[in-house]
Structures are given as structure tokens and as C-alpha cells.
C-alpha positions as CSV (number, residue, x, y, z in Angstrom):
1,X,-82.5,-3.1,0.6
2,X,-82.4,-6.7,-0.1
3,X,-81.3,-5.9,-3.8
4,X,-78.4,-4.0,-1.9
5,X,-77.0,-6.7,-0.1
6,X,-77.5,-9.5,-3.6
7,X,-75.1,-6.5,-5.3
8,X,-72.6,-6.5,-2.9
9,X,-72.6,-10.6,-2.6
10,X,-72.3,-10.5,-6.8
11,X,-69.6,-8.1,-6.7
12,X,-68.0,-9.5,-3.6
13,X,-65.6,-11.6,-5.3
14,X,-64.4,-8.4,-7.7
15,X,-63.6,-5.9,-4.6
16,X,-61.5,-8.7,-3.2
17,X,-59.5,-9.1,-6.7
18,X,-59.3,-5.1,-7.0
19,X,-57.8,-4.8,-2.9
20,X,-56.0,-7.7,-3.0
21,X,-52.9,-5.8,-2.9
22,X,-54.6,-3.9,0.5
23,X,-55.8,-7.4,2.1
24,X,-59.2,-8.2,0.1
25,X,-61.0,-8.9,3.4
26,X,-60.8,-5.1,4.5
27,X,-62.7,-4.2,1.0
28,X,-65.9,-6.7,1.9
29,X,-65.7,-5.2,5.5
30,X,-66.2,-2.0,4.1
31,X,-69.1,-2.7,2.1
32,X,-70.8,-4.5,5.0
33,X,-70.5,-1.9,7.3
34,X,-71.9,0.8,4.6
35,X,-75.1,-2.2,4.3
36,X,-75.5,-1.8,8.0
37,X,-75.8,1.7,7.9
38,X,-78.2,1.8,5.6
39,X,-80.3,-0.8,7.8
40,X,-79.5,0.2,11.0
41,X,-82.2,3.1,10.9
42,X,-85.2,1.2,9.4
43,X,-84.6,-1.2,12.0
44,X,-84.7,1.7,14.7
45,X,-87.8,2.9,13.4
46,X,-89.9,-0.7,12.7
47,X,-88.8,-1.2,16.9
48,X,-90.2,2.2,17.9
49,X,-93.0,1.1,15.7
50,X,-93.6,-1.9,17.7
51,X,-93.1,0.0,21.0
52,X,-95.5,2.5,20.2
53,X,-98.0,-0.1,19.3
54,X,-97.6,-1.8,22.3
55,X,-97.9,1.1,24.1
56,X,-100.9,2.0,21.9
57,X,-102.6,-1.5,23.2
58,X,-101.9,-1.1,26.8
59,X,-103.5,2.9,26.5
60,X,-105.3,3.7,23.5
61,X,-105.5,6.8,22.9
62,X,-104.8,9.4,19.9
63,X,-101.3,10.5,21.3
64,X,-99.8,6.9,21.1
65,X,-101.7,5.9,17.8
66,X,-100.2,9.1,16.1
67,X,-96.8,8.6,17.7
68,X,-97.2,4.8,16.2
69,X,-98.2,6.1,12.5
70,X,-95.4,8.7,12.5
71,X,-92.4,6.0,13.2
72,X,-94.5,4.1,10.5
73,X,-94.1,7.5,7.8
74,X,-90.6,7.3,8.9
75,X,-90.0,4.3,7.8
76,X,-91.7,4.3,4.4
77,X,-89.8,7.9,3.9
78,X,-87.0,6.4,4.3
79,X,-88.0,3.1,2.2
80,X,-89.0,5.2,-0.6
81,X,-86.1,7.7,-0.6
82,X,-83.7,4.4,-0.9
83,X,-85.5,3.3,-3.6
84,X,-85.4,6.4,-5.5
85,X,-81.5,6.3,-5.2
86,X,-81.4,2.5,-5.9
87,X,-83.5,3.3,-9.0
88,X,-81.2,6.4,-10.1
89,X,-78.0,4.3,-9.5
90,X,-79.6,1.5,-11.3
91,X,-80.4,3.7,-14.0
92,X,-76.8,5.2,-14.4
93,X,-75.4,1.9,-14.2
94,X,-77.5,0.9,-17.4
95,X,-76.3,4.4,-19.1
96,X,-72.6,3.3,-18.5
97,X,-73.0,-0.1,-19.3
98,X,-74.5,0.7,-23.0
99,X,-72.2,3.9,-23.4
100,X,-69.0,1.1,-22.6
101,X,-70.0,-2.1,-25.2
102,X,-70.8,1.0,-27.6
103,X,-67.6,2.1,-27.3
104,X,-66.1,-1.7,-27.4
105,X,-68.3,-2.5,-30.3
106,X,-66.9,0.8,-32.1
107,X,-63.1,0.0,-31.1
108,X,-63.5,-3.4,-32.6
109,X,-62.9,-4.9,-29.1
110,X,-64.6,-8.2,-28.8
């Protein structure tokens, strides 16, 4: 999620050029609410995490220690489903990025 968050500072300064027209501010404000989205539940989970394993301390029994380790599993889910997207994006990025200095280097464009 971190990576996330370096692309959008990186390309930060490239939404503002393209909405500049719009109000570039309304562009970055976009893409920071879409980042908080995407941390908003991991966040929800890693404190029902912490609840549960309070609440696993102050009782321990199997019922709280398997309500703990499923807020944990939905965590990682959701960890690992991001990165499986991030990696696919990432991966189509490359694909476009070679297809387009192909095509520059075959137009002669330098």
C-alpha cells in the first residue's frame, strides 16, 4: 500500500498539469480519497484485531482467539488480493511502456 501512495506522490505533479484547466487541486484530491479507501478497511480490520486480542487477554477462550485470527485472515486476504492487483497493474504498465519506446524507436521519434 505504501508503493500506492509513492505512485501517486511521483505522478502528483502530472495530474495537476493534465487538470489544470479543472483546478489541479481537485485531481490530487481525487487520488487521495481513492488511497483512503483502499486503507480505510485494513485499518478496520488490524483494530478489530487488537480488540479481539484484548478481549482474548481479559477471557481466553477459543471463541475470542478464533474471532482474533479471523480479523487477522482478513487482513492478509485483503493484503494479498492488493498485491495481486498492484502486481498485474505493474505488469501492464511494463507491457505499455515497452510496446510505446517500441513504437517511438520504430517512428524514428527520439
Amino acid at each position: 500500500m505504501m508503493f500506492m501512495g509513492l505512485a501517486a506522490g511521483a505522478t502528483s505533479g502530472q495530474i495537476e498539469e493534465q487538470l489544470a484547466a479543472v483546478g489541479g487541486g481537485i485531481g490530487l484530491g481525487v487520488v487521495y480519497l481513492v488511497l483512503a479507501f483502499f486503507y480505510i478497511y485494513p485499518a478496520l480490520k488490524l483494530g478489530g484485531y487488537s480488540s479481539r486480542i484484548a478481549d482474548l487477554m481479559n477471557a481466553p477462550n477459543e471463541a475470542n482467539l478464533i474471532a482474533a485470527l479471523n480479523e487477522q485472515r482478513a487482513f492478509w486476504k485483503y493484503v494479498g488480493i492488493l498485491m495481486i492487483v498492484m502486481f498485474a497493474f505493474y505488469a501492464i504498465a511494463i507491457v505499455v511502456m515497452i510496446i510505446g519506446v517500441a513504437g517511438a524507436a520504430a517512428s524514428g521519434v527520439s
